[in-house]
C-alpha positions as CSV (number, residue, x, y, z in Angstrom):
1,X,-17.1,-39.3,-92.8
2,X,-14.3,-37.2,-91.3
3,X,-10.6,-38.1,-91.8
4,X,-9.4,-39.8,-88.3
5,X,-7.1,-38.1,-86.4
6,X,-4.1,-39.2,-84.7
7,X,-4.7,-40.2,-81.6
8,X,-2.6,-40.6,-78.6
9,X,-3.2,-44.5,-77.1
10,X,-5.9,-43.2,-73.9
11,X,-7.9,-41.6,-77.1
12,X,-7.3,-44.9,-79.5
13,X,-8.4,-46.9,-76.2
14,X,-11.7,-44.5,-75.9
15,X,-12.9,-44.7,-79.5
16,X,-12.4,-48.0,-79.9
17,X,-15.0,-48.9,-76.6
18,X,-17.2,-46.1,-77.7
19,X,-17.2,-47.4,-81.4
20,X,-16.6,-44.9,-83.3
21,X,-13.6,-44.2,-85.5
22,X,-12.0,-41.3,-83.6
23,X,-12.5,-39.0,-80.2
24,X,-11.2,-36.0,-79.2
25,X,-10.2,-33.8,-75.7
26,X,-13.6,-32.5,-73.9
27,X,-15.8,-35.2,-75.9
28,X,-18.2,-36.9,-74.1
29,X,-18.4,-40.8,-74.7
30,X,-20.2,-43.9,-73.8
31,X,-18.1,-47.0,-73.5
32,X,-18.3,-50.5,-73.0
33,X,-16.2,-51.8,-69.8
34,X,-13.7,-55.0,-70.3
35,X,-13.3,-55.4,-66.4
36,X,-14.3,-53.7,-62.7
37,X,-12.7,-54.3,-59.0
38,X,-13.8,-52.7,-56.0
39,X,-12.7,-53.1,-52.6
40,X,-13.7,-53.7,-48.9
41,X,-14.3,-49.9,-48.6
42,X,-16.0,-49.2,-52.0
43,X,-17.7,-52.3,-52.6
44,X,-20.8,-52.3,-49.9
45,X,-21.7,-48.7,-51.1
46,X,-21.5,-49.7,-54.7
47,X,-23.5,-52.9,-53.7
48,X,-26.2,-50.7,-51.8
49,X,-26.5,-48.6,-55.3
50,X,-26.9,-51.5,-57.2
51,X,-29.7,-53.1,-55.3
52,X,-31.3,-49.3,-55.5
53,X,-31.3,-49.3,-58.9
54,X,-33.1,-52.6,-59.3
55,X,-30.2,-54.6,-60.6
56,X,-30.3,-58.0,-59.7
57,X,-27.2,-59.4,-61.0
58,X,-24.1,-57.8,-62.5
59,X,-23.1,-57.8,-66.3
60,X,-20.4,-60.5,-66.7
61,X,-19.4,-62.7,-63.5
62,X,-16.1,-63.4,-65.3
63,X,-15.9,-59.2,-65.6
64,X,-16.3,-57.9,-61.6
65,X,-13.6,-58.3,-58.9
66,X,-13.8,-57.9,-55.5
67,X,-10.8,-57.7,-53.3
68,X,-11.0,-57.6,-49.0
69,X,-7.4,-55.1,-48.9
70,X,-7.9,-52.1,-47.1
71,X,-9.5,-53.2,-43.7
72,X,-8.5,-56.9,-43.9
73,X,-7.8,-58.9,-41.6
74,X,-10.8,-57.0,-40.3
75,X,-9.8,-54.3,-37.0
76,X,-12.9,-53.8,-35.6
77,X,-17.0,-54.8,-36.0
78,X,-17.6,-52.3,-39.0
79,X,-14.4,-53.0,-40.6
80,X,-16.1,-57.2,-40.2
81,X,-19.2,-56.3,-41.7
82,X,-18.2,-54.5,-44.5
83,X,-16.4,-57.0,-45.3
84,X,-19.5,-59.5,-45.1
85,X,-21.2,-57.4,-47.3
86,X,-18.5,-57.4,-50.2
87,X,-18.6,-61.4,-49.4
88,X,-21.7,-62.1,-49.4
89,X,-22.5,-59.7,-52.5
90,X,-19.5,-62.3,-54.3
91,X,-20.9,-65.4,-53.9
92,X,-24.3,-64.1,-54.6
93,X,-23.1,-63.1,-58.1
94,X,-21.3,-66.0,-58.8
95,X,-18.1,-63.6,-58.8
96,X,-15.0,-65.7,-60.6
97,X,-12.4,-63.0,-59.5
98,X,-13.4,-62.2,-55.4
99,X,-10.1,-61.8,-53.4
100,X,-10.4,-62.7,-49.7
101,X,-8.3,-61.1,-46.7
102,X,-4.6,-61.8,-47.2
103,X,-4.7,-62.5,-50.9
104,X,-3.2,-59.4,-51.7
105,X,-3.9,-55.2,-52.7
106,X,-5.8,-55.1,-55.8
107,X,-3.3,-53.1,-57.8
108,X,-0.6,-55.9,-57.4
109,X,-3.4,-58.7,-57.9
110,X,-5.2,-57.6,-60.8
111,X,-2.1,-56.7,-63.1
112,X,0.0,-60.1,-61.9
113,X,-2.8,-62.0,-62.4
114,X,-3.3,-60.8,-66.3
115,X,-7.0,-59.8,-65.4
116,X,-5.9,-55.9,-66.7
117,X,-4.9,-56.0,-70.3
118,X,-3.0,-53.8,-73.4
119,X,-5.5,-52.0,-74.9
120,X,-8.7,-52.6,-72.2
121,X,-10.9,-50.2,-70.2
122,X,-10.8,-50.6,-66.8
123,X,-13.0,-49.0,-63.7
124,X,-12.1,-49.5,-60.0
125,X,-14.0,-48.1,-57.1
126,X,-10.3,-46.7,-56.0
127,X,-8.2,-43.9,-57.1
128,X,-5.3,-46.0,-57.1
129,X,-6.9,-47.9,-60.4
130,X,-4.7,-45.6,-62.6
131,X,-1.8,-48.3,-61.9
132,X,-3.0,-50.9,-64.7
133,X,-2.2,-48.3,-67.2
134,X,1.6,-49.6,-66.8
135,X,0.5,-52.7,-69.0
136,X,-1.0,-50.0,-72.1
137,X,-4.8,-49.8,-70.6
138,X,-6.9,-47.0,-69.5
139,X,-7.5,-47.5,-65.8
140,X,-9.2,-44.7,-63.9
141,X,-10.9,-44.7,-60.5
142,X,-14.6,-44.2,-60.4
143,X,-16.9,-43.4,-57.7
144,X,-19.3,-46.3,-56.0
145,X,-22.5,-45.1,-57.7
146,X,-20.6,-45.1,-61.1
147,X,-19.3,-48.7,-60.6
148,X,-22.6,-49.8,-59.8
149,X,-23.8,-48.5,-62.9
150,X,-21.1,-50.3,-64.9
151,X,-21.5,-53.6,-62.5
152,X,-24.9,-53.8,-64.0
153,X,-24.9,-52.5,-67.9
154,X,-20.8,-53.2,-68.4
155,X,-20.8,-49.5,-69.4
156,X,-20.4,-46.0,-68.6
157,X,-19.5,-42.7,-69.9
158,X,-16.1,-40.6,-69.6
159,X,-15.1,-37.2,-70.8
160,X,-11.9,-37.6,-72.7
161,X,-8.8,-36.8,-71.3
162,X,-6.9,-34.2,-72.9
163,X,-3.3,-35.7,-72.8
164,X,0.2,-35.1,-71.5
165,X,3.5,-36.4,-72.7
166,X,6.2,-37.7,-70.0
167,X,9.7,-38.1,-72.2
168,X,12.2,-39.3,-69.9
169,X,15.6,-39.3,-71.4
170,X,19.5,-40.5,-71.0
171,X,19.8,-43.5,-68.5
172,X,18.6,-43.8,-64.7
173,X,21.1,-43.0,-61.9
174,X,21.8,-45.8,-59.4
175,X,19.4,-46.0,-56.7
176,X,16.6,-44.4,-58.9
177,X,13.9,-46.3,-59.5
178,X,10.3,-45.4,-61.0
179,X,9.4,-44.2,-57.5
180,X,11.5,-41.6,-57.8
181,X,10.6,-40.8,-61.5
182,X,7.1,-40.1,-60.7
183,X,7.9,-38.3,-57.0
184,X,10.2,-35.6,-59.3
185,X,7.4,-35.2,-61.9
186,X,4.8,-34.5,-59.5
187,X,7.3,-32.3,-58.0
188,X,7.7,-30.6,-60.8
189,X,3.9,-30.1,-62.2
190,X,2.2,-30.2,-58.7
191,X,-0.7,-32.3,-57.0
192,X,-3.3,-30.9,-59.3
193,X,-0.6,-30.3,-62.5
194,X,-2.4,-33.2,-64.4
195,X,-6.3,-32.9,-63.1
196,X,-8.5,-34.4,-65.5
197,X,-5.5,-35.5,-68.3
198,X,-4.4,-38.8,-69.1
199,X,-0.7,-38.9,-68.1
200,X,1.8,-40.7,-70.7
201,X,5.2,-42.3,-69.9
202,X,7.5,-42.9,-72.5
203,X,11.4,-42.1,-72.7
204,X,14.6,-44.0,-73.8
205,X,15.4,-44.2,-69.4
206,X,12.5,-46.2,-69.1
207,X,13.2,-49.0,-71.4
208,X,14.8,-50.8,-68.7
209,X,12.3,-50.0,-66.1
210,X,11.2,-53.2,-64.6
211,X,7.6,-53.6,-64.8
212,X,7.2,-53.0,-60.9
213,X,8.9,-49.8,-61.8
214,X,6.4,-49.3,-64.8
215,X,3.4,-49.8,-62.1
216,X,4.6,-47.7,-59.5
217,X,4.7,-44.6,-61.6
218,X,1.3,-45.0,-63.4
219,X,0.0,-45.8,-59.4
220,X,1.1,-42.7,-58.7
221,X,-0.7,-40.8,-61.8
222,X,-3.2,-39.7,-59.4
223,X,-1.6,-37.9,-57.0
224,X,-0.8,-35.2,-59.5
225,X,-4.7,-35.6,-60.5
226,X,-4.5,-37.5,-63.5
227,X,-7.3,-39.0,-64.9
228,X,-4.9,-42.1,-66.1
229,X,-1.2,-43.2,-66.0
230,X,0.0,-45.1,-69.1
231,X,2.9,-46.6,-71.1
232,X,2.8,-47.7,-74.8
233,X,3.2,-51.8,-74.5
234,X,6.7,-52.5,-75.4
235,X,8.4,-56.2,-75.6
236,X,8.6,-56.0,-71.7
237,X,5.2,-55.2,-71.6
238,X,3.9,-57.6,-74.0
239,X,6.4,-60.4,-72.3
240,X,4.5,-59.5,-69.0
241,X,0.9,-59.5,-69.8
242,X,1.8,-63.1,-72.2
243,X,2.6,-65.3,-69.4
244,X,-0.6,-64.5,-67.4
245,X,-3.1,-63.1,-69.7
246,X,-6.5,-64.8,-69.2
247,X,-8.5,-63.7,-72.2
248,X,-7.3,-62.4,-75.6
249,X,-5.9,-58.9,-75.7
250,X,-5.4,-56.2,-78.2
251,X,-2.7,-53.5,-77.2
252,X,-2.9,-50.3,-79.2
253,X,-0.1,-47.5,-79.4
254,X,-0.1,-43.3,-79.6
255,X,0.4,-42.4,-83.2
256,X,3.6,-40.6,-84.0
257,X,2.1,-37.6,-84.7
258,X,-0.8,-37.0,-82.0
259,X,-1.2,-33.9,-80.3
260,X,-0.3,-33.1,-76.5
261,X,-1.9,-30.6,-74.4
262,X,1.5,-30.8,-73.0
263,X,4.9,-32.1,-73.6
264,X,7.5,-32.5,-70.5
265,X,10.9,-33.7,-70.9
266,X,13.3,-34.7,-68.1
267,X,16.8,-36.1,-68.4
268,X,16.7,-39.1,-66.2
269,X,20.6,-38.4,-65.5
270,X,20.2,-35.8,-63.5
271,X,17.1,-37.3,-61.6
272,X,18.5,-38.6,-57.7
273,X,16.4,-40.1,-54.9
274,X,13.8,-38.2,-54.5
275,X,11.4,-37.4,-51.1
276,X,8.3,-36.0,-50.7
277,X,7.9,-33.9,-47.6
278,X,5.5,-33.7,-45.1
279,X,2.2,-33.0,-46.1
280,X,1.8,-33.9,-49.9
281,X,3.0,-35.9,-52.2
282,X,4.6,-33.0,-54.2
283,X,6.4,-31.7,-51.6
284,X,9.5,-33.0,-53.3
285,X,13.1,-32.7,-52.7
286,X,16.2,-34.4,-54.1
287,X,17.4,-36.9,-50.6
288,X,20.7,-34.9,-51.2
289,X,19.0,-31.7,-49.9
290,X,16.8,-33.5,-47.3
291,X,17.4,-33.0,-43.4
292,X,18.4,-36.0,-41.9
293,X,15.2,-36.1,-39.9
294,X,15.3,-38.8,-36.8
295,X,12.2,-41.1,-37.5
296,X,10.0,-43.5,-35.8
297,X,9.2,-46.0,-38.6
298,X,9.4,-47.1,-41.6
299,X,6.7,-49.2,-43.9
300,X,8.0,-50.9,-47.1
301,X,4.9,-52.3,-48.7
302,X,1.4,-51.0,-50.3
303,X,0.1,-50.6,-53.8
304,X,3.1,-48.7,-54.6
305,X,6.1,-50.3,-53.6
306,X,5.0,-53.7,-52.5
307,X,6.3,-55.8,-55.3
308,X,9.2,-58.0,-55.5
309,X,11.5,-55.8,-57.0
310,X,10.8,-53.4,-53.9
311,X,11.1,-56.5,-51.1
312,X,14.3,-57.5,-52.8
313,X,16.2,-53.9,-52.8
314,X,14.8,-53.5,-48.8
315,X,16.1,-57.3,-48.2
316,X,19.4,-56.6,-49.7
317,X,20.0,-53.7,-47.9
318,X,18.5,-54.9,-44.5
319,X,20.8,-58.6,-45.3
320,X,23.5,-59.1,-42.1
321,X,22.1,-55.3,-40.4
322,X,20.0,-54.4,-37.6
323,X,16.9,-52.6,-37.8
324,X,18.0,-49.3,-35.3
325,X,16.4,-49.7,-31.6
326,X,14.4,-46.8,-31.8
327,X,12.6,-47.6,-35.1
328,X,9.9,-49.6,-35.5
329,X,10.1,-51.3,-39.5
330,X,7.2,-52.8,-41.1
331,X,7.1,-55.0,-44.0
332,X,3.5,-55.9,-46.3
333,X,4.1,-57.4,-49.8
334,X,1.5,-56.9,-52.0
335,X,0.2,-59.9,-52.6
336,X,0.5,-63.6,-51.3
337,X,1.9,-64.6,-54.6
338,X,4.5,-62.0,-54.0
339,X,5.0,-63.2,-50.0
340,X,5.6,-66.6,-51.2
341,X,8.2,-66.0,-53.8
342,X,9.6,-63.7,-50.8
343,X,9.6,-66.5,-48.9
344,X,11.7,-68.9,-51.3
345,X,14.1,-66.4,-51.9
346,X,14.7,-65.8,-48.3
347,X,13.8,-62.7,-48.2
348,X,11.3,-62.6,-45.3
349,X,13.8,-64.5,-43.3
350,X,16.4,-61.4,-43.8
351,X,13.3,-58.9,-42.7
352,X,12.5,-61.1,-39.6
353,X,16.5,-61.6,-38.6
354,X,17.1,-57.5,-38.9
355,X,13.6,-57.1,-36.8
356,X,11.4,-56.1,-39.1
357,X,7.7,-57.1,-38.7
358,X,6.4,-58.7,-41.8
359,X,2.7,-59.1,-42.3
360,X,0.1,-60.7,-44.4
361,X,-0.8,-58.4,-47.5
362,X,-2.9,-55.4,-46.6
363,X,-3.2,-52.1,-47.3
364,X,-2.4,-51.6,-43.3
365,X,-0.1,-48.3,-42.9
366,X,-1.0,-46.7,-46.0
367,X,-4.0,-45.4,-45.0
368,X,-3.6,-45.1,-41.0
369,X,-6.2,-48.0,-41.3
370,X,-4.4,-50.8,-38.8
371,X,-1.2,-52.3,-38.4
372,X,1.0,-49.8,-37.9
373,X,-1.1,-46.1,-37.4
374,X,1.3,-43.1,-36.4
375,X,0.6,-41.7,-32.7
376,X,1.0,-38.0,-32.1
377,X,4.9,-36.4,-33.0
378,X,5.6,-39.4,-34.8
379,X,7.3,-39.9,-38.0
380,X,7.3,-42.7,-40.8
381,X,9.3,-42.9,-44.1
382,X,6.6,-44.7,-45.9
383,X,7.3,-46.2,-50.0
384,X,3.9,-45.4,-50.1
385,X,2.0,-42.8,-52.5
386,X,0.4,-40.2,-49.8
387,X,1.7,-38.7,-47.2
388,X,-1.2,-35.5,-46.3
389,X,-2.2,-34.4,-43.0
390,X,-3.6,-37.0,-40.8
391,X,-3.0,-40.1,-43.8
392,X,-1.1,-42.9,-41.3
393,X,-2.4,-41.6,-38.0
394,X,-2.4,-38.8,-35.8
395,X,-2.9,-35.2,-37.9
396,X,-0.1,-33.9,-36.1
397,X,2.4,-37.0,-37.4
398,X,4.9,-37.0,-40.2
399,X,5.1,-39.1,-43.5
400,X,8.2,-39.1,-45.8
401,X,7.7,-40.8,-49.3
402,X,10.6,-42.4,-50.6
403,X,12.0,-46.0,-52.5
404,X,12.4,-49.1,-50.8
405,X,16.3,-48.4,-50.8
406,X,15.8,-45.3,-48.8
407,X,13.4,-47.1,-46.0
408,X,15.5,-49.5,-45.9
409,X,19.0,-47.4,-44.9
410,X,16.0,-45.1,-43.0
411,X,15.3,-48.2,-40.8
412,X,18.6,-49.0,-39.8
413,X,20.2,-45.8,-39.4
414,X,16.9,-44.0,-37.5
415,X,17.0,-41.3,-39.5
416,X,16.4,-40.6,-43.2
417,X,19.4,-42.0,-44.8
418,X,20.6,-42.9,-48.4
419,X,22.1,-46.6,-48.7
420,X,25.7,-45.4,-49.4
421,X,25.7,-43.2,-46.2
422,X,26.0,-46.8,-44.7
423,X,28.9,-47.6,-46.8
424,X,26.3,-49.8,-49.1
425,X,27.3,-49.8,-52.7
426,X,25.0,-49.7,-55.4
427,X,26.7,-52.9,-57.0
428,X,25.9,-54.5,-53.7
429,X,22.3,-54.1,-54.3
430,X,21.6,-54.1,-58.1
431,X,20.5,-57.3,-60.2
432,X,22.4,-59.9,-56.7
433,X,19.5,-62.3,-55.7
C-alpha cells in the first residue's frame, strides 16, 4: 500500500467516509453521510424523487432534517402546500429533527443545536449548507435528486475538492467582523474564484472570531463558488460544539505539510468594513470609498447575520436612536432560540422602541420571498449573502451587503453610513451587553 499523504482536513474528512487511507484533488469517491437537512423549497422535490425511486423510508430517522424557513409562515397557497408536503413527508418518516415555521433558518438551527459536527459529512438541499464547515465539517449543498439518493442509502459520491488556503493575519480592526472578512476575499478572488474547491480559514486574526463570526464566513463560501467553507476546530470550536453536541464526534485537522492549489494571505489590519455593490456579492468596496447612497431599507437577519452577536451590535447601535422616517428597518433572528435570548436581553425591545419591525425567524428578505420584497427604484442594505439582479424584489432594485453595524447606522441615518459617522464609538458597541 501507498504511503498516505498529507491531507488538508476537507481531504482527511473525505477518506475517512470513503474508507480508505488517503484521497486526492479530482478523485472520485463514495461516502457514507453522518447527517441531511432540506428545506420547504428543496424538500417536496427531493420527496417526489424519493418516492420515484422506490424508497419507502429514509436511511436513519435520527440522520434527516427538515426545516419550514424560506416560505414560512406560508405567503400564499403553493408556498402552504409545499409546506404540507415537507410535513407530511416528516411525520411519515418518523423524522426526530423536522423544524416547523418560526423555529428558525436551518444554518443557525442545525449548528446551535450540535446536530453538525467536527469531523462529519454533511449534505443539505441548499447552497447555503457550506456554513457548518465553521465547526471543522465538510458541508456542501446538493441538489434534490442527490439528497434523495442519500435520504435513502445515507450515501453518495463527491469529487474531491482541490483546496485553497485563507491565512488571515495581524489583529481585526474595530467594526470588522467575519462579514467583512469573507466580503473582501470574495472581492478579491471573485464569485467564481473558488468553483469547485474547498475554501479553508485559518489565521492568527481569527482566533478571536466569535463563532457567529466563524459561521458567517464559511456561509458565505459559496458565493465565491466553493465547494465547502471550513476552519480547523480550535478550543472555541471544540467549546462550542461540547455544550450541544448530540452524538459523539471526532474532529480532524489539515496536516502541517498538505498541499494547496492555492495559498492567499491577507493582513486583517488593513481590512475595513467592507460592501458589496449592487449586483453581486463581489462587487466589493472598502465603506470608506462607498457613496453615501440614500436607501429605502435595511434587513438585519438571515443565515448570514442573524445570530446574536449580529442582533446585539444592531441593538447597541439602534439603543436611545430613531430608525430615520424614510427607512423602513427589518429585523429576523435566526432562530427562536436566538429571539428568545434577544428577548431577555432586551434587545427586541431596543429594535421595537427605535421602529424597527422584528419578525418571527424566516428566511423573509433574503430571497425577495415575503416580508419585506423591494418594489421598483428601491434600495436595501441587507447583512445578507446575495445581493444579484432581481434577489429581494423588483430586477430593477438595489441590494447593499454589509455587517449588522453598518445596517444599523444605514437605518438611522437613511443613507449608507458607518457607526462613527454618528458620533458612535467603537468602545460603545464592543463586548457592553
Amino acid at each position: 500500500m501507498a504511503a498516505q499523504r498529507p491531507m488538508t482536513i476537507t481531504e482527511k474528512i473525505l477518506a475517512a467516509h470513503a474508507g480508505v487511507p488517503w484521497v486526492e484533488p479530482g478523485q472520485l469517491v463514495e461516502v457514507r453521510v453522518d447527517f441531511l437537512m432540506a428545506n420547504d423549497i428543496t424538500a417536496p422535490l427531493a420527496i417526489r424523487a424519493f418516492r420515484e425511486m422506490g424508497a419507502t423510508r429514509v436511511f436513519d430517522p435520527e440522520r434527516v432534517a427538515i426545516v419550514l424557513s424560506h416560505f414560512a409562515p406560508s405567503k400564499d397557497i403553493r408556498s402552504a402546500d409545499q409546506c404540507k408536503v415537507a410535513r407530511e413527508f416528516a411525520r411519515e418518516q418518523g423524522l426526530v429533527h423536522y423544524y416547523e415555521m418560526g423555529e428558525g433558518i436551518e444554518h443557525a438551527l442545525l449548528p446551535d443545536r450540535g446536530l453538525v459536527l467536527p469531523g462529519e459529512l454533511v449534505l443539505g438541499a441548499d447552497s447555503h449548507t457550506c456554513t457548518y464547515g465553521a465547526v471543522g465539517c465538510f458541508s456542501t449543498g446538493v441538489g434534490s435528486t442527490d439528497l434523495a439518493y442519500a435520504m435513502a442509502t445515507g450515501e453518495t459520491w463527491l469529487k474531491v475538492p482541490e483546496t485553497l488556503k485563507f491565512v488571515y493575519y495581524n489583529r481585526l480592526q474595530p467594526w470588522v467582523t467575519g462579514k467583512d472578512l469573507i466580503l473582501y476575499t470574495i472581492g478579491r478572488i471573485s464569485c467564481d474564484g473558488a468553483t469547485y474547491k474547498a475554501m479553508e480559514f485559518t489565521g492568527e486574526a481569527l482566533a478571536d472570531l466569535s463563532m457567529d463570526g466563524r459561521l458567517a464566513m464559511a456561509n458565505m463560501a459559496i458565493e465565491a463558488g466553493g465547494k465547502n467553507g471550513i476552519f480547523n476546530p480550535d478550543q472555541r470550536t471544540l467549546d462550542y460544539v461540547a455544550q450541544r453536541a448530540q452524538r459523539p464526534f471526532s474532529p480532524v485537522w489539515s496536516d502541517p505539510d498538505a498541499e494547496y492549489a492555492e495559498v492567499y494571505e491577507f493582513d486583517a489590519a488593513q481590512i475595513e468594513p467592507q460592501v458589496a455593490l449592487p449586483w453581486s456579492p463581489d462587487n466589493v468596496r472598502p465603506l470608506s470609498q462607498v457613496e453615501r447612497v440614500p436607501i429605502d431599507q435595511v434587513f438585519i437577519g438571515s443565515c448570514t447575520n442573524g445570530r446574536l452577536d449580529d442582533l446585539r451590535t444592531a441593538a447597541r447601535i439602534l439603543r436611545g436612536r430613531r430608525v430615520h422616517p424614510e427607512v423602513r428597518a427589518i429585523v429576523i433572528p435566526a432562530s427562536r432560540d436566538i429571539y428568545l435570548q434577544a428577548l431577555k436581553e432586551g434587545l427586541i425591545e431596543i429594535f421595537m422602541a427605535a421602529g424597527c419591525v422584528v419578525s418571527a425567524s424566516t428566511c423573509g428578505p433574503c430571497l425577495g420571498g415575503h416580508m419585506g420584497v423591494l418594489g421598483k427604484g428601491e434600495r436595501c442594505v441587507s447583512t445578507s449573502n446575495r445581493n444579484f439582479v432581481g434577489r429581494m424584489g423588483h430586477p430593477e432594485s438595489e441590494s447593499y451587503l454589509a455587517n449588522p453595524a453598518v445596517a444599523a447606522a444605514s437605518a438611522v441615518a437613511g443613507r449608507l453610513c458607518h457607526p462613527e459617522e454618528l458620533g458612535i464609538r467603537y468602545e460603545e458597541v464592543a463586548g457592553v451587553a
